[in-house]
C-alpha positions as CSV (number, residue, x, y, z in Angstrom):
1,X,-31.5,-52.0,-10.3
2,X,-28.1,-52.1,-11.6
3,X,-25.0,-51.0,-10.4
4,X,-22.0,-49.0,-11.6
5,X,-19.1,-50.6,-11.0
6,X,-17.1,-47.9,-9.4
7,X,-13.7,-48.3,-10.6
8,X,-15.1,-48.8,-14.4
9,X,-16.5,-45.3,-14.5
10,X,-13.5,-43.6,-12.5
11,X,-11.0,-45.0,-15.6
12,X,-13.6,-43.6,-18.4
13,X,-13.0,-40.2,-16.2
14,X,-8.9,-40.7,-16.5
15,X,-9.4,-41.6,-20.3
16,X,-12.0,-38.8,-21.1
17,X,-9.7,-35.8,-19.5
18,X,-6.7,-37.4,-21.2
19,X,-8.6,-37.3,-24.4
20,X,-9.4,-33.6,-23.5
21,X,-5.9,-32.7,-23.0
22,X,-3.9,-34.5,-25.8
23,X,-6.7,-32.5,-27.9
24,X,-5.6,-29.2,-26.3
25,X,-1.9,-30.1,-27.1
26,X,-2.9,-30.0,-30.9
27,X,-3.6,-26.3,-30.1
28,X,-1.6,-25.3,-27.5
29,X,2.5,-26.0,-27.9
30,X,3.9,-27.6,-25.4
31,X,7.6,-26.9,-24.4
32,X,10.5,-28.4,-22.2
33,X,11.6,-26.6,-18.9
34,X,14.9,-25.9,-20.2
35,X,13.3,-24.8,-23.5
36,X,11.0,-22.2,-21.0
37,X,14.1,-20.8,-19.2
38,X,16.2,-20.5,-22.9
39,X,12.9,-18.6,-24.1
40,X,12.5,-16.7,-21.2
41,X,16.1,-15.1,-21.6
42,X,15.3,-13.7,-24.9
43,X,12.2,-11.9,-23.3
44,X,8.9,-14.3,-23.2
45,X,7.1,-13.8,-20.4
46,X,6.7,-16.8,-17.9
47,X,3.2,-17.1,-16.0
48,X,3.4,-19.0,-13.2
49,X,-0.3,-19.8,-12.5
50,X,0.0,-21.6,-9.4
51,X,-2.0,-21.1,-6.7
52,X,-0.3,-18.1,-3.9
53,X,0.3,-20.6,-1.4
54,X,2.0,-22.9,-4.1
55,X,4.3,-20.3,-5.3
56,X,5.9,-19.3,-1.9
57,X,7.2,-22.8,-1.7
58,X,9.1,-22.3,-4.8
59,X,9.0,-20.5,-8.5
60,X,11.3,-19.3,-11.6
61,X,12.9,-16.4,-10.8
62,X,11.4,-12.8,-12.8
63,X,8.2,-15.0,-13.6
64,X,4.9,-13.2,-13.2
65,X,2.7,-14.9,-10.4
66,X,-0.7,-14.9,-11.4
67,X,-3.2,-17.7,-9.9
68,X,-5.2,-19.6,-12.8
69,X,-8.5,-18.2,-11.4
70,X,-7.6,-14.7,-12.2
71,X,-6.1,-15.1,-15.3
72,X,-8.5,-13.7,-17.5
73,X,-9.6,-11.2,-14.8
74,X,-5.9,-9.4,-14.9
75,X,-3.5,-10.5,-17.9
76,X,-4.5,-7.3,-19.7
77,X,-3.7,-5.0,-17.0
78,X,-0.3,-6.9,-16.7
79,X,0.6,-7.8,-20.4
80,X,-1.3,-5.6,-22.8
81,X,1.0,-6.4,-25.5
82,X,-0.8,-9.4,-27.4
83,X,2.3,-10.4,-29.9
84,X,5.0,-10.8,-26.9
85,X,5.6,-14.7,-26.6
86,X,4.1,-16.2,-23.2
87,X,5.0,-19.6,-21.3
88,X,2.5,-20.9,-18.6
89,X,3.5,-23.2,-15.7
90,X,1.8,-24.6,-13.4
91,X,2.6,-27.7,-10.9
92,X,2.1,-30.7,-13.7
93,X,1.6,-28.9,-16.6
94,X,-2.3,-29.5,-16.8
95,X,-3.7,-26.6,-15.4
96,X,-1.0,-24.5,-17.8
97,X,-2.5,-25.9,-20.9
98,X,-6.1,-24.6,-19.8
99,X,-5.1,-21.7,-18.9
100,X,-3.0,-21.2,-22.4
101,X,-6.0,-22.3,-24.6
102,X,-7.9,-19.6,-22.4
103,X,-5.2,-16.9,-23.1
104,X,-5.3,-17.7,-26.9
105,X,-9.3,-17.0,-27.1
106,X,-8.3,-13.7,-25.6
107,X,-6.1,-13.3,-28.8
108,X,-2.8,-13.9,-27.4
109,X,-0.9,-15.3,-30.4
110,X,2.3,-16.5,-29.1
111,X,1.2,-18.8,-25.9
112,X,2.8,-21.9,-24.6
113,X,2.9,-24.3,-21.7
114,X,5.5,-25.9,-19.9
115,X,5.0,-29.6,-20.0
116,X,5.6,-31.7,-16.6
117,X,5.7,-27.9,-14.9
118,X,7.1,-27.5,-12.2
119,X,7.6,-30.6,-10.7
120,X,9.7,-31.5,-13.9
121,X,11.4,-27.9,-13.9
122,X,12.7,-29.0,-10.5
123,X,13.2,-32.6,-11.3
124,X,15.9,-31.2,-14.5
125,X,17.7,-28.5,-11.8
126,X,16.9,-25.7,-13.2
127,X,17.2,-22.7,-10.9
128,X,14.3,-21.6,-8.4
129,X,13.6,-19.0,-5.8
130,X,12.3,-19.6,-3.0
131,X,10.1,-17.1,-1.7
132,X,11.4,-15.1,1.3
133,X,7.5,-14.9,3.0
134,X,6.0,-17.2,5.3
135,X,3.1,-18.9,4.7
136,X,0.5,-16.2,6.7
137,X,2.0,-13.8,5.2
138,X,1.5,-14.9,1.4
139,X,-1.8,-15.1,2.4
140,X,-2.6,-12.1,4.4
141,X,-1.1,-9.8,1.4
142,X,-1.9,-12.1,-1.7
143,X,-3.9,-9.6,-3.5
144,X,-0.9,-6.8,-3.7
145,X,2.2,-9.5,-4.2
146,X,-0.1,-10.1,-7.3
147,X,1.2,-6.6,-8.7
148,X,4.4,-6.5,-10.2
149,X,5.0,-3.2,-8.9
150,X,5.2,-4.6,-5.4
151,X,6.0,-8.5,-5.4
152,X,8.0,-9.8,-2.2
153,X,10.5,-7.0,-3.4
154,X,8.0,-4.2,-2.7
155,X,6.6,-6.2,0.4
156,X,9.9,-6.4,2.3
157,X,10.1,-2.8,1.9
158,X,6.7,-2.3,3.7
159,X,7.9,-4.2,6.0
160,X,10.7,-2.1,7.1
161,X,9.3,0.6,6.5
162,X,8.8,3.0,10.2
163,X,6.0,5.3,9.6
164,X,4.7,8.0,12.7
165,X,0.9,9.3,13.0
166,X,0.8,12.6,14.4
167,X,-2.8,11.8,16.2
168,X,-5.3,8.7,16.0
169,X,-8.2,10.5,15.1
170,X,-10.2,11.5,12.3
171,X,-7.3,11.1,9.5
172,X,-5.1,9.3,11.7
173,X,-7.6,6.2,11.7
174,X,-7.7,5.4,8.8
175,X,-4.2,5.7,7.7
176,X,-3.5,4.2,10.3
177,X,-6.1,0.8,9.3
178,X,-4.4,0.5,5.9
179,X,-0.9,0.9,6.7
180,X,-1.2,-1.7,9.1
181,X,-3.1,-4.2,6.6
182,X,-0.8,-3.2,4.2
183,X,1.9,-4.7,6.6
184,X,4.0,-1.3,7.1
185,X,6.2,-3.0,10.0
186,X,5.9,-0.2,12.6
187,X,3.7,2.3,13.1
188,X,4.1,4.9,15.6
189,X,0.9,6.6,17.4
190,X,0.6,9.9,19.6
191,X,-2.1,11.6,21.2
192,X,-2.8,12.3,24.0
193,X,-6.3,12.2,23.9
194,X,-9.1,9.7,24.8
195,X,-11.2,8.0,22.9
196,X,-15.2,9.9,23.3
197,X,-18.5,8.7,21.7
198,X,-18.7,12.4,19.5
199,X,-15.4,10.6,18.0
200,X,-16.8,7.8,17.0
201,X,-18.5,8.8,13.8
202,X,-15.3,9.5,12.2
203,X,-12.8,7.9,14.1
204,X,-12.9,4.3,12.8
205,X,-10.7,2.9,14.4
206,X,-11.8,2.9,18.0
207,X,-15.2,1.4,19.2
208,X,-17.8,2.2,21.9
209,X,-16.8,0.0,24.3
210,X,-13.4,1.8,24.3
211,X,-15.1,5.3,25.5
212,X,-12.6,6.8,27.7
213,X,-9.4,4.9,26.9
214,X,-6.9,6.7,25.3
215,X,-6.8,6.6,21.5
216,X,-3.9,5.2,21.5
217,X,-4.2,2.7,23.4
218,X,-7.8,1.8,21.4
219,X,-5.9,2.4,18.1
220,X,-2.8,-0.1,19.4
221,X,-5.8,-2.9,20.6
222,X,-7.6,-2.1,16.5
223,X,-4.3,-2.5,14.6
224,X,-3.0,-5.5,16.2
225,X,-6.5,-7.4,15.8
226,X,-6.3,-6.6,12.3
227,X,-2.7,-7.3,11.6
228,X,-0.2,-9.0,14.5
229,X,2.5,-8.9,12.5
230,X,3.4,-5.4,12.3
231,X,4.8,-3.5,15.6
232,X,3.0,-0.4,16.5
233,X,4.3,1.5,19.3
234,X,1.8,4.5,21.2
235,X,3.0,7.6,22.8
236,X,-0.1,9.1,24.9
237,X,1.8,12.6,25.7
238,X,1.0,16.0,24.0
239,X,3.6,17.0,20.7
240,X,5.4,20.1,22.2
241,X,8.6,21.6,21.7
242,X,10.6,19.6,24.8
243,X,9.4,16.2,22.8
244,X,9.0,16.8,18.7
245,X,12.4,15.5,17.4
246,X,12.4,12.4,20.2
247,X,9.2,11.5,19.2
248,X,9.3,11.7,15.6
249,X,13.3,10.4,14.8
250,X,14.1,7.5,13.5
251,X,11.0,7.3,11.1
252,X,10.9,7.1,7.4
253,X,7.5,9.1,7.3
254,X,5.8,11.4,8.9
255,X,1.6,11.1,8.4
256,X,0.2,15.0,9.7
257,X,-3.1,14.3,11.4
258,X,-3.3,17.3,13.7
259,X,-6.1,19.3,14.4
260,X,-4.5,22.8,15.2
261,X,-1.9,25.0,14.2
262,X,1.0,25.3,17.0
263,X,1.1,21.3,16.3
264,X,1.3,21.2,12.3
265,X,3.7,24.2,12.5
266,X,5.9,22.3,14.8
267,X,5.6,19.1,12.7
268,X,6.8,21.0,9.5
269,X,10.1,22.3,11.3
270,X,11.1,18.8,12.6
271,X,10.1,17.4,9.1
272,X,12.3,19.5,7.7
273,X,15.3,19.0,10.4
274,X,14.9,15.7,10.8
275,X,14.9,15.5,6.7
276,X,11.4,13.0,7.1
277,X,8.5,13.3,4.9
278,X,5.4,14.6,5.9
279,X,2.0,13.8,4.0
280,X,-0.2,16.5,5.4
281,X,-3.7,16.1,5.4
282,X,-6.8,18.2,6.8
283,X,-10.5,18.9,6.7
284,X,-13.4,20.8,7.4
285,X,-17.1,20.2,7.1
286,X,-17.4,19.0,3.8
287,X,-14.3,19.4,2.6
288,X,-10.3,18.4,2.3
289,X,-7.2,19.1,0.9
290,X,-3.6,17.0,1.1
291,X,-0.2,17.4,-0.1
292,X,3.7,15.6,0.3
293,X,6.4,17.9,1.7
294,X,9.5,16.2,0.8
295,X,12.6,17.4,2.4
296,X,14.9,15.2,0.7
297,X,14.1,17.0,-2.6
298,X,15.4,20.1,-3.7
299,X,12.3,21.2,-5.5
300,X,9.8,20.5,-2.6
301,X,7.8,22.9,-0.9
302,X,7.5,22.9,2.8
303,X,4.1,23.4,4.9
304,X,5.4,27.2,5.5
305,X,5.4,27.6,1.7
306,X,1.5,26.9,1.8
307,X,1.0,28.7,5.4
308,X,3.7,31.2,5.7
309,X,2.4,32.6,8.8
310,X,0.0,31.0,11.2
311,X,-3.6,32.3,11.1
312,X,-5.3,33.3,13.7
313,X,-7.2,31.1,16.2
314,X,-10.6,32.2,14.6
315,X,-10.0,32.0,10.9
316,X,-8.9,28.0,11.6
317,X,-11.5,26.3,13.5
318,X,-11.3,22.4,13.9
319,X,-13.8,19.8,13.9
320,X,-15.5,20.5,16.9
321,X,-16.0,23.7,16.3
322,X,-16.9,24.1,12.6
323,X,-18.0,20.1,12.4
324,X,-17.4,17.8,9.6
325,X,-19.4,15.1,8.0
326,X,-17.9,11.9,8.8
327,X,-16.7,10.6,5.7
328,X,-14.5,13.5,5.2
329,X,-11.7,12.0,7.5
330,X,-11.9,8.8,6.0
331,X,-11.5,10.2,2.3
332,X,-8.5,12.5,3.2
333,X,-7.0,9.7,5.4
334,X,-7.3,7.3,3.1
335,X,-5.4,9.8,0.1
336,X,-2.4,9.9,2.9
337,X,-1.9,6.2,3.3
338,X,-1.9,5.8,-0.6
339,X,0.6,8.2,-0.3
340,X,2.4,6.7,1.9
341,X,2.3,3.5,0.2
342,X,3.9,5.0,-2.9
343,X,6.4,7.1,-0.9
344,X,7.8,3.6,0.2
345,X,7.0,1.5,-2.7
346,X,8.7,4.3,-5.1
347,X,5.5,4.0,-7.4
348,X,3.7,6.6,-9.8
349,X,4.5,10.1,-8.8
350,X,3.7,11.7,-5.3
351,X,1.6,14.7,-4.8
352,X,5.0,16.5,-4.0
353,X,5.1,20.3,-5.2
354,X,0.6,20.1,-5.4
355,X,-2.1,20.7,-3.4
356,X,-5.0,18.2,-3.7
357,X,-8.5,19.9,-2.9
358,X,-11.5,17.8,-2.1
359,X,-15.0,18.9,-2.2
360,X,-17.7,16.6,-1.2
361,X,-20.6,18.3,-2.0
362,X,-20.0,18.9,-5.6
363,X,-17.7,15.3,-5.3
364,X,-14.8,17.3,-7.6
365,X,-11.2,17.4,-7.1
366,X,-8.7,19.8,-7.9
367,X,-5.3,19.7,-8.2
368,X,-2.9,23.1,-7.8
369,X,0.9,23.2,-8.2
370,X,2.3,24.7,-4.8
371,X,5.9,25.4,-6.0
372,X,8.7,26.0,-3.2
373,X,8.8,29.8,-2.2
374,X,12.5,31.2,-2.0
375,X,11.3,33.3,0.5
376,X,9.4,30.6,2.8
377,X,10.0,31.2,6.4
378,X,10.4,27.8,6.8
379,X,12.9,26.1,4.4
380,X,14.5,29.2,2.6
381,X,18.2,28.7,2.5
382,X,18.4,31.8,4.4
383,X,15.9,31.6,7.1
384,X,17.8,30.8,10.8
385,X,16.1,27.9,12.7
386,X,14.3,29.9,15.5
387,X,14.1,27.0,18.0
388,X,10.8,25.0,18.6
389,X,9.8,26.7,21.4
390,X,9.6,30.5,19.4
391,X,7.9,28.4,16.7
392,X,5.1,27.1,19.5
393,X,5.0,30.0,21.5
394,X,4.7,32.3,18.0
395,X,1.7,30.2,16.5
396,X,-0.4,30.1,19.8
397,X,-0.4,33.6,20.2
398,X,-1.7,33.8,16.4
């Protein structure tokens, strides 16, 4: 039998892939570093198409990170325009010509790699950033740094961003689960309820073995599995009148997941005192609705423009009285935190000044424009803050 002689066919490897790559250079143009940067200024777009964990050591600053095995998954969603000159890096300036030849069979006409990448951009001292993440947390939110709308920018503002859940139960879950992964830093629970196993079909976030602990607490144990990073802080005490503004102050959001009147009416005043947003969210059997009550703008509605006067007891059951398939939660909840995420991101355009219906039978939609009411009993400029204790006592009695 006769045998290979090891190092032999390891060189015929080398020579074969440089073979392979001085024919891509005959397709793909190859430029300097400084040639990259000069390019750059005038408006090419640099790819850096390093892996995530390679880019938060280091990369070019206003380059668009975008790992080489989603490339052809995602360029179009990122750079629709075909014509605009693009320059690809990567560490050696290998990987960079692949991914270039790959970009021209997509019928990008104006592609390039930087040769040496950048190891060489480095080596010549051209300018770099350095990423202000660690190394868990490139990982743990890789997928949404990929978006140029968020980026570390976008991150860092998640992370300082203080966001209170009025209850952790059928809409609070779930807000709560994806604010948390999304890496909102602190999250702020109350309820003063405990956790039972009728909850649990909706509830997500708490778990059978947790059966008479109090949600918060269950939430708190949830969240922190799922994320350490963030903070989350629990209040297991009733929302009254004595407690609204000290438990809801100091947050950049407010996320309404009540389940009666006297509570959501006393959320909405201290929203709009305490000048904090409130994404409102509720449901009922098999359907939802949501909306954005912005106090900080003048053309927002508040929650008394939609409900000028409480209803009465019997025309607003909740969920254990009228039921509600499970999803239902989950959908609604879900609507908030995106809400929430764009409220601190600054992106697209908030459901502020609509009303978002959800039906899940008929799986349809419908958006309303809810404009602010000059007579609302709530944020009219002339209507006298009545103290939260007539507001309480006033929707109880409805």
């Amino acid at each position: 039998m006769q045998k290979h002689n090891g190092g032999e066919t390891q060189q015929k490897e080398i020579q074969s892939c440089d073979s392979w790559l001085d024919q891509l250079r005959q397709h793909v143009p190859e430029v300097s570093p400084a040639e990259a940067l000069a390019q750059q200024a005038l408006g090419a777009l640099l790819v850096d198409v390093r892996e995530d964990a390679e880019r938060a050591a280091g990369t070019v600053a206003h380059a668009l990170g975008l790992s080489r095995g989603f490339l052809e998954l995602r360029i179009e969603q990122l750079q629709a325009d075909h014509d605009r000159p693009m320059i690809l890096l990567c560490a050696g300036g290998q990987r960079s010509l692949l991914a270039a030849e790959s970009l021209r069979r997509l019928g990008y006409r104006h592609v390039s790699s930087v040769a040496g990448g950048f190891t060489r951009w480095k080596t010549e001292g051209l300018p770099t950033v350095a990423s202000t993440l660690d190394p868990d947390a490139a990982e743990r939110y890789a997928r949404q740094l990929q978006l140029p709308q968020v980026g570390e920018k976008g991150q860092a503002r998640l992370a300082s961003a203080k966001v209170v859940i009025l209850g952790a139960g059928g809409l609070g879950a779930p807000v709560a689960l994806y604010l948390a992964a999304a890496g909102v830093g602190r999250l702020t629970l109350i309820d003063d309820d405990k956790v039972e196993r009728s909850n649990l079909h909706r509830q997500i976030v708490h778990a059978d073995a947790r059966v008479g602990m109090s949600k918060t607490e269950s939430a708190r144990i949830a969240l922190q599995a799922l994320n350490p990073r963030i903070r989350i802080e629990t209040h297991a005490e009733r929302l009254g009148a004595g407690n609204v503004e000290r438990l809801l102050a100091g947050n950049d959001l407010l996320i309404d997941g009540a389940d009666n009147f006297p509570t959501r009416y006393l959320l909405a005043t201290a929203s709009l005192r305490l000048r904090i947003p409130m994404i409102y969210g509720a449901v009922e059997r098999f359907s939802g609705q949501l909306g954005v009550f912005d106090p900080r703008r003048d053309d927002s509605p508040c929650y008394r423009c939609l409900f000028p006067i409480p209803p009465a007891a019997t025309d607003a059951p909740n969920c254990s009285e009228a039921g509600v398939l499970g999803v239902l939660p989950g959908i609604v909840g879900l609507l908030q935190a995106t809400e929430a995420l764009k409220l601190i991101l600054g992106l697209g355009e908030p459901l502020t000044g609509y009303l978002l219906s959800f039906d899940a039978l008929n799986m349809h939609f419908h958006k309303i424009r809810l404009p602010r009411n000059p007579l609302c009993p709530g944020c009219s400029d002339h209507t006298p803050f009545m103290g939260y204790q007539q507001i309480e006592a006033s929707c109880s009695s409805s």
